[in-house]
C-alpha positions as CSV (number, residue, x, y, z in Angstrom):
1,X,-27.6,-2.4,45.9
2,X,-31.0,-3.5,44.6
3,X,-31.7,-6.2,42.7
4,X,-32.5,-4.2,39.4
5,X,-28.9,-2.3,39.9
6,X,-27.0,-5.8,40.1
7,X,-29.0,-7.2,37.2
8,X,-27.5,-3.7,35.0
9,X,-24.2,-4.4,36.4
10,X,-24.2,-8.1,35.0
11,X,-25.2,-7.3,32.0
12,X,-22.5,-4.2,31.1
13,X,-20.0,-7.1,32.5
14,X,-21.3,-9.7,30.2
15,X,-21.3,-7.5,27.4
16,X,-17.8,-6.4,28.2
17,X,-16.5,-9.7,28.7
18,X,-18.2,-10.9,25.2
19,X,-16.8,-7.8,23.1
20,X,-13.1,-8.7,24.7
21,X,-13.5,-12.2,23.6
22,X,-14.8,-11.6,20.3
23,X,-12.4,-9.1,19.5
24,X,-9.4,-11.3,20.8
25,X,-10.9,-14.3,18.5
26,X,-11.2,-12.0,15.6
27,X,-7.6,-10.9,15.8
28,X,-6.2,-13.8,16.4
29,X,-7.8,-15.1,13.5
30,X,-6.9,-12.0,11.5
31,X,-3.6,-12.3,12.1
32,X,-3.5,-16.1,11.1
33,X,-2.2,-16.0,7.4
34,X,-4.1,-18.4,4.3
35,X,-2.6,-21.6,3.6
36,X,-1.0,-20.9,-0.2
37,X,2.1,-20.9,-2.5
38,X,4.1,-17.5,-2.8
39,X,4.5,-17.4,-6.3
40,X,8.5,-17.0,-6.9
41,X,9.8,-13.6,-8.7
42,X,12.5,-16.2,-10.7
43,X,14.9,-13.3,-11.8
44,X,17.6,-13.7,-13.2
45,X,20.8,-14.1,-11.2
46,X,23.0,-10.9,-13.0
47,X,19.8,-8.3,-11.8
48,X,20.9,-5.8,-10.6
49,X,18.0,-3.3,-9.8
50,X,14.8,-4.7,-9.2
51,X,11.4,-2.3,-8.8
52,X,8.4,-4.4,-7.9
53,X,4.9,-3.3,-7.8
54,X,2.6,-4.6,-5.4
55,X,-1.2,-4.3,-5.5
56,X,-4.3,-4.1,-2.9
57,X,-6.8,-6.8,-1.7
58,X,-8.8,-7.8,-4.9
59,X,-7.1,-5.5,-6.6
60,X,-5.0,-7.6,-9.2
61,X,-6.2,-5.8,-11.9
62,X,-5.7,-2.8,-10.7
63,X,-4.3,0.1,-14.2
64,X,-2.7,2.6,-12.6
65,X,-0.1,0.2,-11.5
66,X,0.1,-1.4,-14.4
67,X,1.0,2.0,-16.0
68,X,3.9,2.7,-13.4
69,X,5.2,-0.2,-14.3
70,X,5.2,0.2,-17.7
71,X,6.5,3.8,-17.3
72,X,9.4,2.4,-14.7
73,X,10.4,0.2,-17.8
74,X,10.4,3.1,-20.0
75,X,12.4,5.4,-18.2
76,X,15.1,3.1,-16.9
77,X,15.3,1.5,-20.5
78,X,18.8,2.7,-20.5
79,X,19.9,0.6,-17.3
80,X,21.2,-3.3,-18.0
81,X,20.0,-6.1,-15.5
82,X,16.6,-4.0,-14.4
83,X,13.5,-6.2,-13.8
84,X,10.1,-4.6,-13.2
85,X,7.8,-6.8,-12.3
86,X,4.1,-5.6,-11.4
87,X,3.6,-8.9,-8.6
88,X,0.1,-10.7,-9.1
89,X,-0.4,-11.8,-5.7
90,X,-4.1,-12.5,-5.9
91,X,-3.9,-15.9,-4.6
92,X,-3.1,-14.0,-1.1
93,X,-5.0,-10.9,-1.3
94,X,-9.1,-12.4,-2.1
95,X,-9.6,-12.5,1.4
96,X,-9.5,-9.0,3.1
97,X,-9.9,-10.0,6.5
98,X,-6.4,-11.7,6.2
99,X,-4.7,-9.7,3.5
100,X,-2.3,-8.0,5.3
101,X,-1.2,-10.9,7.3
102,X,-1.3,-13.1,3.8
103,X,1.1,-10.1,2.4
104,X,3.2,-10.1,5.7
105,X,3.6,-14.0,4.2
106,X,4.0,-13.0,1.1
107,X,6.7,-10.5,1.0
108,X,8.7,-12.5,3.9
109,X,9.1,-15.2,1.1
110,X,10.1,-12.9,-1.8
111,X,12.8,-11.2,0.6
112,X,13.9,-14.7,1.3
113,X,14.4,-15.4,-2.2
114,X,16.0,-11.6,-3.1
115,X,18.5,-12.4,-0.5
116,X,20.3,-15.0,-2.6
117,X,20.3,-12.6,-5.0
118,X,24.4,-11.3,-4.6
119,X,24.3,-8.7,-7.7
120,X,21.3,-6.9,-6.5
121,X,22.4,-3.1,-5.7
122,X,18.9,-1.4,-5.8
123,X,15.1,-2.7,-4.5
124,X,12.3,-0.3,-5.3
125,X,9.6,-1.7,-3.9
126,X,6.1,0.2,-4.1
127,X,2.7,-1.0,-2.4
128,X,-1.2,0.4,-2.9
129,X,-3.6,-0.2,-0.4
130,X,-3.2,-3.4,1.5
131,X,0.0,-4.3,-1.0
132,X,1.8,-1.9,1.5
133,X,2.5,-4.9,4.3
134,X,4.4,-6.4,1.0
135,X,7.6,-4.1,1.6
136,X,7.8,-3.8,5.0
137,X,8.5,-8.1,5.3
138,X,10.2,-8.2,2.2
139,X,12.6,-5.7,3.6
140,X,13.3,-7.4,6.8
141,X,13.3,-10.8,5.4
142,X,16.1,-9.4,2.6
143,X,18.0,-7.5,5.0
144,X,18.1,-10.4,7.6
145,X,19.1,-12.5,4.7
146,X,22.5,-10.9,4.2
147,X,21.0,-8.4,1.3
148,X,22.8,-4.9,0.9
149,X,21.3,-3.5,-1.7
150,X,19.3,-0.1,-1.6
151,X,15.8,0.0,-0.4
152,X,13.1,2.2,-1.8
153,X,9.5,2.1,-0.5
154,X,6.9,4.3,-2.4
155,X,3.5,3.6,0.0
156,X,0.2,4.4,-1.8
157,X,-2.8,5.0,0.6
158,X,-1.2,2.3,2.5
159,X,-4.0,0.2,4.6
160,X,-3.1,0.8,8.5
161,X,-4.6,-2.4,10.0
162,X,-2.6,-5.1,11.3
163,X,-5.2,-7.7,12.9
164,X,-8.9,-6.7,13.7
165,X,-7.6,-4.1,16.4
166,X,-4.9,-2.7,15.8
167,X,-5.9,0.3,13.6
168,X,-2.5,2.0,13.9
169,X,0.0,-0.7,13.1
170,X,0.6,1.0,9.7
171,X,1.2,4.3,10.9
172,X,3.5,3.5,13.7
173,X,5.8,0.3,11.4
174,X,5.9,1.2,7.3
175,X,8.4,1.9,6.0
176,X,11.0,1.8,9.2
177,X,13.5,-0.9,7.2
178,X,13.6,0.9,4.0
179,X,16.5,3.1,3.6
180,X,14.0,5.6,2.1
181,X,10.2,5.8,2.0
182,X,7.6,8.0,0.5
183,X,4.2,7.7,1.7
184,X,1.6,9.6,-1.0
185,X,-1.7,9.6,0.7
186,X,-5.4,10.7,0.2
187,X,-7.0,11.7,3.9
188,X,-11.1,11.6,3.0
189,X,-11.8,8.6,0.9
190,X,-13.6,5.7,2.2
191,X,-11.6,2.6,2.7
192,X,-10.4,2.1,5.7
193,X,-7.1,2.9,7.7
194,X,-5.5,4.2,4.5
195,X,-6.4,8.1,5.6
196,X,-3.1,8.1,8.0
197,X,0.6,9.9,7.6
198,X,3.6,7.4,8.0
199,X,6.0,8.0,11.5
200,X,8.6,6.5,9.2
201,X,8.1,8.2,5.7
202,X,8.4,11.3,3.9
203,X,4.7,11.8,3.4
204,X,3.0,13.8,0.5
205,X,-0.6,14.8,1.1
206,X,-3.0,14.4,-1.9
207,X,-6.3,15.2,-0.1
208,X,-8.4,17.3,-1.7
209,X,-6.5,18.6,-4.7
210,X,-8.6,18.7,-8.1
211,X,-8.5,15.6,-9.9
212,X,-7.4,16.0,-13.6
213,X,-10.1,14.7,-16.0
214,X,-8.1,11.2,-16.9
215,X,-9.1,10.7,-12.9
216,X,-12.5,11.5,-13.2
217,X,-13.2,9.6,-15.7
218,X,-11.2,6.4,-14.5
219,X,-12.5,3.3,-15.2
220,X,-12.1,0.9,-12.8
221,X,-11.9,-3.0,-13.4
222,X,-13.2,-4.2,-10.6
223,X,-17.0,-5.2,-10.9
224,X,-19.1,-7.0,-8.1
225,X,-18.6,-10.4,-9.5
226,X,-14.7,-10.0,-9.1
227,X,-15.2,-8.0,-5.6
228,X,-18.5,-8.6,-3.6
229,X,-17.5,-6.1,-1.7
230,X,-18.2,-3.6,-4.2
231,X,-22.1,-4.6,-4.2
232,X,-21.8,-3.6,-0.3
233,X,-20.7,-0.4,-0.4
234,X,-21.5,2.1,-2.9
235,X,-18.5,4.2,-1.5
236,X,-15.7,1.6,-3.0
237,X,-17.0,1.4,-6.5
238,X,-15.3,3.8,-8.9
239,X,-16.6,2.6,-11.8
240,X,-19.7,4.8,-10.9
241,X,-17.1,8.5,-10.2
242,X,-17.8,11.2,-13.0
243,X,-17.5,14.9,-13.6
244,X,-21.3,15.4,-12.0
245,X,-20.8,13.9,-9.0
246,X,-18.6,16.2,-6.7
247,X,-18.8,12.9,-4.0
248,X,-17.1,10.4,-6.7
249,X,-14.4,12.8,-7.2
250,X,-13.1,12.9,-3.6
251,X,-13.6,9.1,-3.4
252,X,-9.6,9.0,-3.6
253,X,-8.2,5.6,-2.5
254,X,-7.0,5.3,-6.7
255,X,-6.0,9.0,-6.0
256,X,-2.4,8.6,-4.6
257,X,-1.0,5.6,-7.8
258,X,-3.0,7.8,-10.2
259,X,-0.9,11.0,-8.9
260,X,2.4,8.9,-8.7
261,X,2.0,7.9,-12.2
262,X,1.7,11.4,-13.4
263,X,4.9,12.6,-11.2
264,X,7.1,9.4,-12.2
265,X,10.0,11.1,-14.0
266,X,13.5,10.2,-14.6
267,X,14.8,11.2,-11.6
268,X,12.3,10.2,-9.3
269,X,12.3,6.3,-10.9
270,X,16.3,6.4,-10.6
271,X,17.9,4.7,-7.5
272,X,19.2,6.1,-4.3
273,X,18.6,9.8,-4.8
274,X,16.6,10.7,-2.1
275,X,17.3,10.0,1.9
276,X,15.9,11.4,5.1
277,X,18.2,13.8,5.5
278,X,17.0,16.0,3.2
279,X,13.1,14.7,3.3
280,X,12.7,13.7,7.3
281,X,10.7,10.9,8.1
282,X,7.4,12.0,9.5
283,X,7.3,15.1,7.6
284,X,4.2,15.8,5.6
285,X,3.9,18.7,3.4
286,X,0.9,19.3,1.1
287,X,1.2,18.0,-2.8
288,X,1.0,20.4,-5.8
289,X,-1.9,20.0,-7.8
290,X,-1.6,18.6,-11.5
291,X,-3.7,20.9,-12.6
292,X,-1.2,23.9,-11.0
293,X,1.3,25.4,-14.1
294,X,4.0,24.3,-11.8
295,X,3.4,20.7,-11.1
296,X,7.1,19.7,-10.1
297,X,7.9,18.0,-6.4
298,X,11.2,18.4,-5.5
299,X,11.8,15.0,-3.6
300,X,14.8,13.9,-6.1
């Protein structure tokens, strides 16, 4: 082998070698949640149903859960002991490198306290974007606690990444405690892992349906000085989405709470009346548009 051969050889290694190493240190630091407070729930003790709302990374102001939340209250007004409670966790969710692990934290905490909780007959728990890890170890946590209430997960272009390599983490683990979850999903927008169907939900595919004007013409809170992000890619910023711009309109990570808002109905906010029976997990079908004369899901 001649010397220029061996010199090519040494360098793939190296390179090799240094891409292993930097991927290992960026998991492992990833994966290595912030040092903060989990802000308690403080519910009171006779609650008996509890839906909680959980959003993505930077995403504490985030209107379209603020509006299911509201609409929750609404349409369970009827039902004694229900708290709704649309969770703030943006003193875990600022950093998005570690937001999943900080809402693996998070939601390990909040189960923790929900399993003291011996009235509770009915968790609806329901996570957008990175907010999805919040179910999952809230779940666990509760049911390892002793907790025997209900669990309902509603995912919402759930984020897929566990780590810095471990693209598929989401895709393979949501929703597999829950006793039943729904994942609503768009397939083409632009942030990343949250394109993926759910081995362990009922999945409703949003992708390319038309967007109702109240979409289009969203307005979205977020502003680079709140999210730097935003000033790095164009893609993320739906502030800028409008009826001219046929690009904006498929930039659908907001897609899947907006369409979940305009589906929420009585029977689809009221407790255990779905199960995967009837809607298997893994199954995907394709969601009717809003737009359609029939816009009714039968998943109730």
């Amino acid at each position: 082998m001649n010397s220029k051969r061996q010199k090519l050889y040494k360098i793939f290694w190296i390179s090799l070698l240094s891409i292993i190493l930097i991927s290992a240190a960026m998991d492992i630091f990833c994966r290595t949640p912030d040092d903060f407070e989990v802000k308690a729930l403080n519910l009171s003790p006779e609650t008996e149903m509890g839906v909680f709302l959980f959003h993505g990374a930077q995403d504490q102001l985030n209107p379209e859960l603020n509006a299911i939340a509201e609409k929750f209250t609404e349409l369970l007004d009827f039902r004694d002991n229900l708290e709704v409670v649309n969770y703030d966790w943006s003193f875990g969710s600022s950093f998005r490198l570690r937001a999943s692990t900080n809402a693996l934290k998070v939601g390990e905490a909040l189960g923790n306290e929900l399993a003291a909780m011996k009235n509770l007959k009915y968790l609806r728990l329901i996570g957008h974007s990175a907010g999805a890890y919040i179910p999952d170890a809230l779940c666990r946590a509760y049911r390892n606690g002793g907790g025997s209430a209900h669990i309902e997960i509603t995912f919402l272009d759930a984020f897929g990444m566990r780590g810095f390599v471990d693209r598929g983490y989401g895709a393979r683990n949501h929703g597999s405690c829950a006793d039943f979850a729904l994942n609503i999903v768009n397939t083409d927008d632009a942030a990343p892992t949250t394109n993926s169907f759910l081995n362990n939900a009922w999945n409703l595919d949003v992708t390319g349906l038309l967007h109702p004007t109240g979409f289009i013409l969203r307005q979205d809170p977020r502003t680079g000085e709140i999210d730097p992000m935003l000033k790095l890619n164009a893609a993320l910023d739906d502030v800028t989405r409008n009826l001219n711009n046929s690009a904006h309109q498929r930039n659908g990570h907001y897609w899947p709470p907006y369409y979940f808002l305009e589906i929420l109905d009585l029977d689809m906010a009221s407790p255990a009346m779905r199960n995967h029976d009837e809607f298997p997990r893994g199954e995907t079908i394709m969601a009717p548009s809003l737009l359609s004369a029939d816009t009714s899901i039968t998943i109730q």
